[in-house]
C-alpha positions as a printed NumPy array, in Angstrom:
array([[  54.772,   49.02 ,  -83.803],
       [  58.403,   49.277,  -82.528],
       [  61.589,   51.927,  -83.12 ],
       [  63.518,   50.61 ,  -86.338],
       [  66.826,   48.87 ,  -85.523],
       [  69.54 ,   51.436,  -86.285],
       [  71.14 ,   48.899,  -89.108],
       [  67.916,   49.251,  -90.812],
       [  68.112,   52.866,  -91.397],
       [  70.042,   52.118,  -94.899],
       [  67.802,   49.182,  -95.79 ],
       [  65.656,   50.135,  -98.535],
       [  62.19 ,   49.91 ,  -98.303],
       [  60.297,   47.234, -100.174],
       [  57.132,   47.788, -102.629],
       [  54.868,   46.061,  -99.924],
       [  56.299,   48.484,  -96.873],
       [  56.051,   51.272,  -99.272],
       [  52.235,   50.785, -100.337],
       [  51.824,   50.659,  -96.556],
       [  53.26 ,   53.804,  -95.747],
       [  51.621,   55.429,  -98.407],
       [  48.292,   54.164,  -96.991],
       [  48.882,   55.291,  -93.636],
       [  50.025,   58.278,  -94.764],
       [  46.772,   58.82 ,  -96.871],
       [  44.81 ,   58.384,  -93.735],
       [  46.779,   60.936,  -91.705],
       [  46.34 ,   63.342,  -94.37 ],
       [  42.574,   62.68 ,  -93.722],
       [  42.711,   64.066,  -90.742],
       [  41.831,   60.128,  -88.929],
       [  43.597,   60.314,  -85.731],
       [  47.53 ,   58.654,  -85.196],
       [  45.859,   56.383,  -82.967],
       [  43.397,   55.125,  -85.226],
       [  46.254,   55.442,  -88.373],
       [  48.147,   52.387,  -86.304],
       [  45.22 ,   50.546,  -84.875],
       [  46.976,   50.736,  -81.503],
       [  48.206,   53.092,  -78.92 ],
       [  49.56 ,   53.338,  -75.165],
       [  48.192,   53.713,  -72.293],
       [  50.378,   53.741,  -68.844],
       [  52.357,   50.513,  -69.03 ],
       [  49.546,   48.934,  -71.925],
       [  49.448,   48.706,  -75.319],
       [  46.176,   48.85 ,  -76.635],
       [  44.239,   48.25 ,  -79.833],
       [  42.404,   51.187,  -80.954],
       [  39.778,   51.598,  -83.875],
       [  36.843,   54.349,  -84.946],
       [  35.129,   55.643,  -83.19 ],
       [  35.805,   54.586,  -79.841],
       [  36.872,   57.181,  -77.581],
       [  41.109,   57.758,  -77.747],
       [  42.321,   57.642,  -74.265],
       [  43.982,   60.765,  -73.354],
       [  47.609,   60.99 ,  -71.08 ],
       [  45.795,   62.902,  -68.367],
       [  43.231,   60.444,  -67.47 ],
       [  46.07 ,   58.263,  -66.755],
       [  46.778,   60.603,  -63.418],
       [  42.802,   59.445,  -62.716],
       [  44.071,   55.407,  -62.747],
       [  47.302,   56.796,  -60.426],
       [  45.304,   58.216,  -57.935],
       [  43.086,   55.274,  -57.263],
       [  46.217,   53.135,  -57.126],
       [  47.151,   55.809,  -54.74 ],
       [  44.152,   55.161,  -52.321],
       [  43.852,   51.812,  -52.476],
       [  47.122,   51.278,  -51.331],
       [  46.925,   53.732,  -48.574],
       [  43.528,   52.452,  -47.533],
       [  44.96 ,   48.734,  -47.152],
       [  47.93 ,   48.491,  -45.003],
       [  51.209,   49.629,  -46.816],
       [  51.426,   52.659,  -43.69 ],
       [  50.631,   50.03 ,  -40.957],
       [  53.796,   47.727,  -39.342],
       [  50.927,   44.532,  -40.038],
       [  51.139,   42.082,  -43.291],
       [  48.196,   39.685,  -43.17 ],
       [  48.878,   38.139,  -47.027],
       [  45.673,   36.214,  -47.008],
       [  43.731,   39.124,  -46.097],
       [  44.998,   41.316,  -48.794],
       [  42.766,   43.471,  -50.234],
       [  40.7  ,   42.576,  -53.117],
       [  38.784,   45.578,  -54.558],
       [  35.606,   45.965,  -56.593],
       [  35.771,   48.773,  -58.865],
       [  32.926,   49.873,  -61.214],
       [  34.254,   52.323,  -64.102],
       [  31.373,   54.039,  -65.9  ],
       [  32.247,   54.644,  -70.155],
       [  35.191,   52.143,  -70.841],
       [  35.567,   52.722,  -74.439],
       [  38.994,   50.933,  -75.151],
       [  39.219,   49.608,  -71.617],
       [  42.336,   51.705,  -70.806],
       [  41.256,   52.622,  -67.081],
       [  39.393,   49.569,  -66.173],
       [  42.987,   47.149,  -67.25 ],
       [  45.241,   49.707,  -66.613],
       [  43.732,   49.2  ,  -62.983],
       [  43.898,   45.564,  -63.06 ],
       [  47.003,   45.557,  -64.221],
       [  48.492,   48.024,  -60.707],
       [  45.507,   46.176,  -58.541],
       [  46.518,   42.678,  -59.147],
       [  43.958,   41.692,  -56.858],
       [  41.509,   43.833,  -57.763],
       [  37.94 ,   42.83 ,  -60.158],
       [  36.588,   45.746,  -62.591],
       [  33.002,   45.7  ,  -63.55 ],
       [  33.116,   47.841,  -67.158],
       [  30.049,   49.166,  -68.802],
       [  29.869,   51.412,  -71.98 ],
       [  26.438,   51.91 ,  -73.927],
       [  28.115,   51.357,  -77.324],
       [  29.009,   48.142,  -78.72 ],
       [  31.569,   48.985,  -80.077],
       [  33.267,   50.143,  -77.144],
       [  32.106,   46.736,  -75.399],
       [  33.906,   44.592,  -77.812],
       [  37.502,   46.802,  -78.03 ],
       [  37.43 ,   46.522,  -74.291],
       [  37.078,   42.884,  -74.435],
       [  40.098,   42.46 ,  -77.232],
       [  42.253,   44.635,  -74.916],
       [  41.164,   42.529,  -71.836],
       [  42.073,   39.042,  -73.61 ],
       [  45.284,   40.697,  -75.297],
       [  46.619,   41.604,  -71.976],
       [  45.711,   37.98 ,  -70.299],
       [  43.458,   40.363,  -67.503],
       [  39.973,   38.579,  -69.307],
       [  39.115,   36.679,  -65.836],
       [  39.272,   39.82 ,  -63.619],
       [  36.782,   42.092,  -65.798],
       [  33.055,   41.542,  -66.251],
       [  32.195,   44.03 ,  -69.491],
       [  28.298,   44.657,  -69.719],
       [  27.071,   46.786,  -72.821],
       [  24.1  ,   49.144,  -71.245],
       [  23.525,   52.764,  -70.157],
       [  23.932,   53.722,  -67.544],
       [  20.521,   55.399,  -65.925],
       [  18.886,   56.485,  -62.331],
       [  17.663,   52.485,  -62.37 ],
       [  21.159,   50.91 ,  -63.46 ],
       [  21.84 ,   49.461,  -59.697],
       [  20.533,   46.389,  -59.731],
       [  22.25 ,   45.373,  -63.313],
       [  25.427,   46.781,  -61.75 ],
       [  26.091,   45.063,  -58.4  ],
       [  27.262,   42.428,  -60.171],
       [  29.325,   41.441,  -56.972],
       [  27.881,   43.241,  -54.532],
       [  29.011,   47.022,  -53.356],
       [  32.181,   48.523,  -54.469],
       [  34.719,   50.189,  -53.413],
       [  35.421,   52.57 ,  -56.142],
       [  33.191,   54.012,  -59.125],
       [  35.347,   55.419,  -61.762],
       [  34.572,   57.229,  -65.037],
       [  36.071,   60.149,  -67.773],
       [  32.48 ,   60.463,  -68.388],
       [  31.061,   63.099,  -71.441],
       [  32.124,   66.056,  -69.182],
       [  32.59 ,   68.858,  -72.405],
       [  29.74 ,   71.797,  -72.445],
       [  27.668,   71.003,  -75.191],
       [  28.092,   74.58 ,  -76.488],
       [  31.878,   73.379,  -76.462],
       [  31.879,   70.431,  -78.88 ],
       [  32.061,   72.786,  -82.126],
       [  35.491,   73.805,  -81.036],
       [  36.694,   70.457,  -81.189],
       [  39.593,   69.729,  -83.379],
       [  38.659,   67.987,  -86.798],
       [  40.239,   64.773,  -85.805],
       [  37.501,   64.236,  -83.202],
       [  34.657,   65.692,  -84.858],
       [  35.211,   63.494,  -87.62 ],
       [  36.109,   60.121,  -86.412],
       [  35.461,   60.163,  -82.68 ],
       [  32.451,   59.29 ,  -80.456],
       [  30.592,   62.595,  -80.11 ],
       [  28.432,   61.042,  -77.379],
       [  31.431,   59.842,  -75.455],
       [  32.588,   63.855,  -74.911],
       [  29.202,   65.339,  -75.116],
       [  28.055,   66.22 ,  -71.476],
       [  25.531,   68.423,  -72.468],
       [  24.263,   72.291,  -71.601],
       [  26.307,   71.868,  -68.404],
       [  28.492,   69.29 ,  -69.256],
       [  27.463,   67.018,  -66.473],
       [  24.373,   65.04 ,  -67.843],
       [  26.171,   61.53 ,  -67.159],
       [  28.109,   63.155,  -64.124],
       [  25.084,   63.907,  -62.135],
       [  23.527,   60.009,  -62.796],
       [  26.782,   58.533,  -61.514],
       [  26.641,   60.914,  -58.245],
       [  23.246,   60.15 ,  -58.05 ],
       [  23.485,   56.273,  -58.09 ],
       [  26.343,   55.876,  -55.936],
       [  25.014,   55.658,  -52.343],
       [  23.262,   52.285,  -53.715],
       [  25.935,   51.11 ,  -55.427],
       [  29.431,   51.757,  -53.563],
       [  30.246,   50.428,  -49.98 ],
       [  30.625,   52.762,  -47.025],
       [  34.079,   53.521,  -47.195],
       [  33.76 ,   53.721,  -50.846],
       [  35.006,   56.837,  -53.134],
       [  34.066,   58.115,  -56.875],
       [  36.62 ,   59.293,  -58.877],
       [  35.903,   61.374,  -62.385],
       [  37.812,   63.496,  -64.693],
       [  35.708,   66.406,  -65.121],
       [  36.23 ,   69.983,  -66.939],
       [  38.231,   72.328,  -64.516],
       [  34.614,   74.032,  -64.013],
       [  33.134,   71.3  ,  -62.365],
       [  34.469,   71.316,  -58.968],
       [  32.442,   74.012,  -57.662],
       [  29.305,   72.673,  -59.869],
       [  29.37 ,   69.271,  -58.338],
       [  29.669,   70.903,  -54.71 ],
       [  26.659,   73.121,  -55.134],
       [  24.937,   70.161,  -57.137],
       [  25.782,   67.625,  -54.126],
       [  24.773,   70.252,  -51.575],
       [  21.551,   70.671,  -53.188],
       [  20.957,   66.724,  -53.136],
       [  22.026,   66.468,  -48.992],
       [  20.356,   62.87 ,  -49.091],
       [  23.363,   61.424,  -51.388],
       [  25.52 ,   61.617,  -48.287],
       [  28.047,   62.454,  -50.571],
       [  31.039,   64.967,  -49.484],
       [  33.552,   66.427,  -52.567],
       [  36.713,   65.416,  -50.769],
       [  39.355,   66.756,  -53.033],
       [  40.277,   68.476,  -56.544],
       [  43.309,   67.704,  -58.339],
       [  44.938,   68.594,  -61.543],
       [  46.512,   67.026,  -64.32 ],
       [  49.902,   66.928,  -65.113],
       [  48.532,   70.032,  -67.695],
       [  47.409,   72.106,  -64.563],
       [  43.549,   71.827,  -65.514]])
């Protein structure tokens, strides 16, 4: 979809363009999502193809993408007066829930050297990331494996070897939470993808939980989570001391949450 040129602002509309408007219109009114109205929608620099009932990437979670980018790039080099171009780095990075696929390419799209091992539990989600990953030419970096993810997932997901970053906008809403979603999502959306149950951190505590086996020692987790979270996942990692893990730091969204 692209902005009409201004000369076609007088052009009249033909019976075919017409029908179509009146179709998409019909959905809207239907309360299906604008994403899922145009079949595509974008994401940081991407344009991706979206379709019910795979999860809609939201703006925020595109600050999650910018801060891995961030550390990356200040873990490898770009502070220190030393190039070394055929040791650049070259980053495994495991992201938990793809749905469309927007964080795993949107980070092989910034990481140009980076790989991105993707793993949903719905098919559905499998096979949208896969059109994205061939529509954006990034199909050789990204290895897309349909399965849930569970206390035993390790072995299925050191695909090559340790990684440096786990990444996920896993289900993080309270379950008591989900009726006060708007229609849209209710309706047409993956309930399980936003569903994190009583606490809203059923899938958040199995990612914690597997990471010592799965990420290397200098490796980090990064999740969108409610703005109640924080402090749960700090008690929830200081009650589990043999993780090893440390909460390192909180940050908002562009919407302050």
């Amino acid at each position: 979809f692209q902005s009409l040129n201004p000369e076609s602002f007088h052009t009249p509309l033909t019976t075919v363009q017409q029908e179509q408007i009146q179709q998409l219109s019909s959905k809207r009114l239907e309360r299906m999502p604008v994403q899922y109205v145009l079949g595509e929608w974008d994401f940081q620099d991407l344009t991706l193809k979206m379709r019910p009932p795979v999860f809609i990437p939201r703006p925020e979670t595109e600050d999650l993408v910018s801060l891995v980018v961030e550390e990356e790039s200040q873990k490898h080099g770009k502070n220190s007066g030393l190039c070394f171009p055929d040791r650049a780095p070259h980053p495994v990075i495991l992201e938990v829930g793809c749905g469309s696929g927007a964080i795993a390419l949107g980070l092989l799209s910034k990481l140009p050297q980076s790989r991105v091992i993707a793993v949903d539990k719905e098919k559905a989600a499998v096979d949208l990331t896969r059109e994205n990953a061939h529509r954006l030419q990034l199909q050789d970096r990204i290895h897309i494996i349909q399965h849930e993810v569970s206390y035993g997932s390790a072995k299925q997901l050191l695909l090559w070897g340790p990684v440096d970053f786990i990444v996920s906008n896993p289900p993080y809403v309270f379950h008591e939470d989900m009726a006060s979603l708007d229609a849209e999502i209710l309706r047409y959306e993956d309930l399980d993808a936003l569903d994190g149950g009583d606490d809203g951190m059923r899938v958040i505590k199995t990612i914690l939980a597997l990471a010592p086996s799965l990420l290397k020692d200098s490796g980090s987790v990064f999740l969108e989570v409610d703005p109640r979270h924080p402090a749960m996942v700090e008690n929830w990692l200081q009650a589990h001391p043999n993780l090893s893990l440390v909460l390192h730091a909180v940050h908002k969204d562009f919407c302050g949450k």
